[in-house]
N, C-alpha and C positions, 0 to 999 in steps of 0.2 A: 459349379453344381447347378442343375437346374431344378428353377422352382417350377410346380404347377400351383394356379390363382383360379381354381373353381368357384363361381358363384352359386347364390340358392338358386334353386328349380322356380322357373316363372318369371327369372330375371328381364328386365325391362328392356331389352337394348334397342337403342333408335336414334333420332336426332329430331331437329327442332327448327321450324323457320317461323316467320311472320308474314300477314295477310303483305300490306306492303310493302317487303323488302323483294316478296318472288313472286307476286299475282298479275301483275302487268295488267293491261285491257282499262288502263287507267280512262274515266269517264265514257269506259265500255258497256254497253248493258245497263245503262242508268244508274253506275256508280256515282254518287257523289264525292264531292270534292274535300278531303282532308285538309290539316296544318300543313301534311309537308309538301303537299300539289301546291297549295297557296302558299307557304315562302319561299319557295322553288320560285316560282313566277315572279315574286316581290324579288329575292335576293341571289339569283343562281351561281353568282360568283363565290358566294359559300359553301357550295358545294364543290367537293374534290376534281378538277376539272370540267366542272361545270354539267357534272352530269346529273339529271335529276331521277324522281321516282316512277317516271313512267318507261324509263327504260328498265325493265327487271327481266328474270329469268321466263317469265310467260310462264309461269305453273298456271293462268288463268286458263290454258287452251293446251297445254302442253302437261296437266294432269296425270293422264293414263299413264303416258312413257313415265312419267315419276315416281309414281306409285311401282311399278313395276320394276323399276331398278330397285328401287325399295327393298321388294320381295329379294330379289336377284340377292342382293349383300346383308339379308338375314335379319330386318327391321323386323319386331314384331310389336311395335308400337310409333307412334311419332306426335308431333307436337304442331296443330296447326293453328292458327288466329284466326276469327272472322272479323273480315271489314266491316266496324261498323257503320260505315258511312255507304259502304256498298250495299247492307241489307237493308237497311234504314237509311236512305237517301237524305241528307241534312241531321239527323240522330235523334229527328221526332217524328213521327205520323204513319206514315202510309209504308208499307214493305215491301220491298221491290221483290216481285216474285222471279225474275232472270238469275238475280243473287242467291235465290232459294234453291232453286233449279241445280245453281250451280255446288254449293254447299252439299246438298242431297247429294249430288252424283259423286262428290271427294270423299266423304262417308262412307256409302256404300262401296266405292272401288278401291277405298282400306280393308274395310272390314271383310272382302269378295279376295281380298289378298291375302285376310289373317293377322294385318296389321291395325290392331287396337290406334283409334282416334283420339287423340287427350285433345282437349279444344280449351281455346284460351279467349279469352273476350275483347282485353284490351290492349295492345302491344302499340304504346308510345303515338297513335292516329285516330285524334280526336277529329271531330267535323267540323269543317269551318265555321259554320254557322252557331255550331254551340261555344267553341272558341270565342265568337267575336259577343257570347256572351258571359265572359269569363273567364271559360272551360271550370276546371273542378275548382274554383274559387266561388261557386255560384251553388248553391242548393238546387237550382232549376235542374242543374245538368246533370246532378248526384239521380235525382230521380227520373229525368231521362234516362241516364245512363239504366237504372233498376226496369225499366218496361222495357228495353235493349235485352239485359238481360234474358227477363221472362219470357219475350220475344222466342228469345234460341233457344231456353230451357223443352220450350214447348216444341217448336221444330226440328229440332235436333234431340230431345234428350230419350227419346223411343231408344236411338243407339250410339249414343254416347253418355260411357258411365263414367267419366273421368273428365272433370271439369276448373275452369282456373280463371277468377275473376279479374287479374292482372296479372302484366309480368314486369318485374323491376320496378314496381313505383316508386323508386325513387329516383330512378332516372330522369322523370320529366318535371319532377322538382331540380334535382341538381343541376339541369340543362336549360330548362324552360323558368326559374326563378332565382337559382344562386348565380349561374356560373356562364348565362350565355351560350350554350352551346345549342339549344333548342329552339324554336319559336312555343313560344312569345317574346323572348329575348328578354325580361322582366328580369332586372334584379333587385330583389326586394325581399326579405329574409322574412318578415312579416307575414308577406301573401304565399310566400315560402312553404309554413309552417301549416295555413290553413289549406293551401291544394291539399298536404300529406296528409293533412286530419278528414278533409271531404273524400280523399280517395278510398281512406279506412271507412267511412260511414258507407259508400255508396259500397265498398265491397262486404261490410256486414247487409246492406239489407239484400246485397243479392245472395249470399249465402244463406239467410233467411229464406227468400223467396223458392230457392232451390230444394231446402230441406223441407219445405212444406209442400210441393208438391211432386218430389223426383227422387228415387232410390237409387241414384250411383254417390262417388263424391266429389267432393266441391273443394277449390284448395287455390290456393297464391302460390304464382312465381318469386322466388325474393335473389337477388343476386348479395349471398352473403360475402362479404369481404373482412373478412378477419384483422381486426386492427391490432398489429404486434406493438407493443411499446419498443423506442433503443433498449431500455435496461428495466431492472428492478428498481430504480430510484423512485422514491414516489410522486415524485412530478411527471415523471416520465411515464408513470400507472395512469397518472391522473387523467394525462393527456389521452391514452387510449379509450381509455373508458369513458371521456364524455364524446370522441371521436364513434364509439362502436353505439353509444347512447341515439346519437346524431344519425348516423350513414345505417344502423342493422336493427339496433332493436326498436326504432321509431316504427317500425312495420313487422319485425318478428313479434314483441311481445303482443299488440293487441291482434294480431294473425293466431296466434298460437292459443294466447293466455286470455285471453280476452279485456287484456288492461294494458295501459301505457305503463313506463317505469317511474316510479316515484320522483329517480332523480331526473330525466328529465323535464317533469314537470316542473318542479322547485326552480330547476336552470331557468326555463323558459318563461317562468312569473316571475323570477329574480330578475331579469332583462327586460320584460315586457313585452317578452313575444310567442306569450298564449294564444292559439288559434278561438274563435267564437265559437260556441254549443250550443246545440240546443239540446232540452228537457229529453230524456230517454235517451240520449246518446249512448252514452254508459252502459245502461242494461242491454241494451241494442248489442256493440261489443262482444260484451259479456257473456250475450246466450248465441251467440255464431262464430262459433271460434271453427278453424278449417278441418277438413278430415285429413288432410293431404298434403304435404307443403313439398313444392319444387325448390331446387340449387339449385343457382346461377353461381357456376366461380371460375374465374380467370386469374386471378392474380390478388396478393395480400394489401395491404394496405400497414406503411410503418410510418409509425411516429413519435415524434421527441415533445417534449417541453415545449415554448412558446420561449422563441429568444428575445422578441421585445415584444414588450406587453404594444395590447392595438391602442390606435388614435380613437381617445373617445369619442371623438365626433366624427370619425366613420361610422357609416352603417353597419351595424348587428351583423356578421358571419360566425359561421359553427368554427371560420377558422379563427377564431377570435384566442382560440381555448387550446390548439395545438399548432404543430408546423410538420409538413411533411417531413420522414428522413429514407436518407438514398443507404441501406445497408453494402458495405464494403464487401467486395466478392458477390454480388449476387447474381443470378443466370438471368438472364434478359431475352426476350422476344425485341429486335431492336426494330421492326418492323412498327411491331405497333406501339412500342415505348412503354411495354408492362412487365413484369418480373414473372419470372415463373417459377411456383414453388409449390410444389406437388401434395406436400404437408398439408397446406391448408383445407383440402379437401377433408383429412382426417381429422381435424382441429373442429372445423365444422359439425361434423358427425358426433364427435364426441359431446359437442358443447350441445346437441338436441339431445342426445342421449341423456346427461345428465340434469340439464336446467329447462328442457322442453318435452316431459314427460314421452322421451323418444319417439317422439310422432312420426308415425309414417311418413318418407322422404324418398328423392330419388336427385338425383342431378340431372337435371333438367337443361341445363346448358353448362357447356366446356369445351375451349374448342383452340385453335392455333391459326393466327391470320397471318399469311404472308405473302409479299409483294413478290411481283414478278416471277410467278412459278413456275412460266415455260422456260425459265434455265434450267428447270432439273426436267425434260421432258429426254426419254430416253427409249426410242423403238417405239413413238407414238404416244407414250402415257406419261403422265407426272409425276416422278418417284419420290414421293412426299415420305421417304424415312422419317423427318424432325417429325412430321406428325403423327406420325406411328408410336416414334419414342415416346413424344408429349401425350396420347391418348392413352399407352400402356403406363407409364410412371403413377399417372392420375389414379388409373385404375389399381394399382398395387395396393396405395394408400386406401385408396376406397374399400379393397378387400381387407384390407388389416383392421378398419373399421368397424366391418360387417362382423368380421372375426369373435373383434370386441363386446360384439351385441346391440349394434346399430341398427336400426330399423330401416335402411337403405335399400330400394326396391328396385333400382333402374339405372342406367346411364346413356343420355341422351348428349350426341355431339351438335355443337352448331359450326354447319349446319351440314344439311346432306349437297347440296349443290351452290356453288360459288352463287352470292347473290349482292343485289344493292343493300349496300350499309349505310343506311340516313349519310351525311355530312364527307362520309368517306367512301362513297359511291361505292367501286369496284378496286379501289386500292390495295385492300387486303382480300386475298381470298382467302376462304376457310371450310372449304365441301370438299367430301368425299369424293363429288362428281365436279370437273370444272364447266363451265359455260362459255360459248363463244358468244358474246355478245354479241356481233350481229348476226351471225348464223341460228343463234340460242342452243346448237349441237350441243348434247351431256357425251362428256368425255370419262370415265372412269379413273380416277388417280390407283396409284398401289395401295393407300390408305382403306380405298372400299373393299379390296381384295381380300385383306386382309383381317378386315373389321368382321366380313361375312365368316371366316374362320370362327374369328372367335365366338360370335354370335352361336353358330354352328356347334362350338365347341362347349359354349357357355364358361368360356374361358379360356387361358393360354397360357403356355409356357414361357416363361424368362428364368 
């Protein structure tokens, strides 16, 4: 039997990149130098063959044609980053008017195509120079980063009504302070705690700043990952709940609600690893809560019980309190070593529905990376079926959501064109459009064809 999966009228469809991961023109036009230009040069053997972030897809100069396949596969929105470090060369002073130039003209040649702008501010590429003071363990940088902000608010926000003061901040905690994967390479749960608390202050006072002088909205990226418990045991509750405390609601609730959860705070003075405050933080919070909140979701997150208790004289981790578990049967993306479980998209929705006064949302990113794709290249194009499947599955859940009375606005794949991915260069691709890295030619996969349908359609048949 076939179903038809109509979405509402106005439906968001697009996808999503970072300044980054596709601007290329790296110390072009008097960009300044990011974290990951400067531990590329310190450490390049950490990177996935050694490739760094100055080789990317050239969206710097290669714009138009992008935009315009855009059009072509039915985008009527998309999700771009600006570099801070390219507008604001070192991420204090003087504004580099070539980066304005260039901003200006990707604005306009969306909006001249029909495709709505969402603009994002911080996507994981602090400045070196604010880095080497800190980065968001520093107050200096919290309020850099707010004249950054105002900066854009002000040059951009004539036409752009759709705004996002970070994306995944907790990425560059979990990378950049628990776990190694980022620079600064810090692990220290302590300074851990106070990045995620500076990141929330600098992102209320730019939501602040914005409501006071700009009438679009203002909103966070959050990459929700739903922490399943194994069972009903209550250990095994326990475990999820200080795991979702840790990894989701440490940035949904004062995102949304404008306050931390009780219990994590109790945990984190029970341990002694309360970030420092200052006087008005609080109310600050409190009176800038988002209009807007983006998904991020790729895969669940499960966990059991804690099978031996930690060595007290290890350092403080959140794993201190759970342990990963591998669910038996479950479907795999083996590629990139994540499960894929389609539910959770609707588990998400449901859970703003009920406990986050269903605030306006959209997915914002979701997407399927996988290696060596010119095996499925077939009469010239890359017959990306998996990812078809995995974009339609998603989308099912997402409409049964909406069904339900979810306030779900959009769904934004990452990304529209194969691009560099921090640490894992070009290993996984995950665009509608492939790239030949040294040619930089955009190649069309089946996935775009097909997306354009639905777009078209504002939904599909299965």
């Amino acid at each position: 039997m076939t179903v038809t999966y109509k979405f509402p009228e106005g439906f968001w469809w697009g996808s999503a990149a970072s300044a980054t991961q596709t601007e290329g023109g790296t110390n072009e036009d008097g960009r300044g130098k990011n974290i990951w230009d400067y531990w590329y040069e310190l450490e390049p053997n950490r990177f996935f063959e050694s490739v760094g972030p100055e080789t990317t897809s050239d969206f710097y100069h290669r714009y138009r044609e992008d935009i315009n396949n855009m059009k072509e596969i039915g985008h009527n929105s998309f999700r771009l980053s600006i570099s801070w470090s390219r507008l604001i060369p070192g991420g204090e002073g003087e504004v580099n008017e070539k980066a304005v130039t260039f901003y200006n003209q990707v604005i306009d040649e969306l909006i001249n195509n029909d495709i709505e702008p969402f603009v994002n501010l911080f996507h994981f590429d602090m400045p070196i120079e604010l880095q080497e003071k800190g980065g968001w363990e520093n107050r200096e940088v919290v309020n850099a980063y707010v004249e950054y902000a105002r900066t854009s608010f002000k040059l951009f926000g004539d036409r752009v009504k759709k705004w996002f003061t970070f994306n995944e901040p907790i990425v560059p905690v979990e990378g950049g302070y628990l776990y190694d994967f980022h620079y600064p390479n810090i692990v220290n749960a302590k300074k851990a705690f106070q990045v995620a608390y500076n990141t929330m202050i600098a992102h209320a006072k730019a939501v602040k700043v914005y409501h006071d002088n700009q009438d679009g909205k203002i909103g966070i990226i959050l990459n929700l990952t739903p922490s399943y418990p194994r069972s009903e045991n209550s250990a095994d509750l326990k475990a999820a709940h200080i795991c979702d405390l840790f990894f989701n609601r440490s940035f949904l609730d004062p995102a949304v609600k404008g306050e931390y959860p009780v219990d994590l705070i109790h945990l984190l003075e029970e341990y002694g690893q309360l970030p420092t405050t200052e006087k008005g933080d609080k109310q600050l919070l409190k009176n800038n809560i988002v209009d807007i909140l983006g998904v991020n979701y790729y895969q669940p997150r499960r966990v059991k019980a804690k099978g031996n208790l930690p060595n007290p004289y290890s350092p403080f981790m959140p794993d201190w309190f759970f342990d990963n578990y591998e669910m038996p049967g479950r479907k795999m993306n083996p590629y990139r070593g994540w499960e894929i479980y389609e539910k959770g998209i609707y588990d998400i929705m449901i859970n703003l529905r009920d406990n986050y006064s269903n605030i306006e949302s959209f997915i914002s990113e979701n997407g399927m990376g996988v290696q060596n794709e010119d095996r499925f290249i077939k009469n010239g194009r890359i017959e990306d079926d998996y990812r078809i499947d995995f974009i339609k599955d998603h989308l099912k859940w997402l409409h049964q959501a909406i069904e339900e009375g979810c306030n779900a606005k959009g769904y934004h794949l990452w990304t529209f064109m194969d691009n560099w991915s921090w640490m894992n260069a070009y290993k996984n691709r995950y665009g509608f459009f492939s790239v030949n890295i040294e040619t930089k030619e955009r190649t069309a996969k089946k996935s775009a064809s097909w997306f354009a349908e639905v777009s078209k359609n504002n939904g599909f048949h299965a």
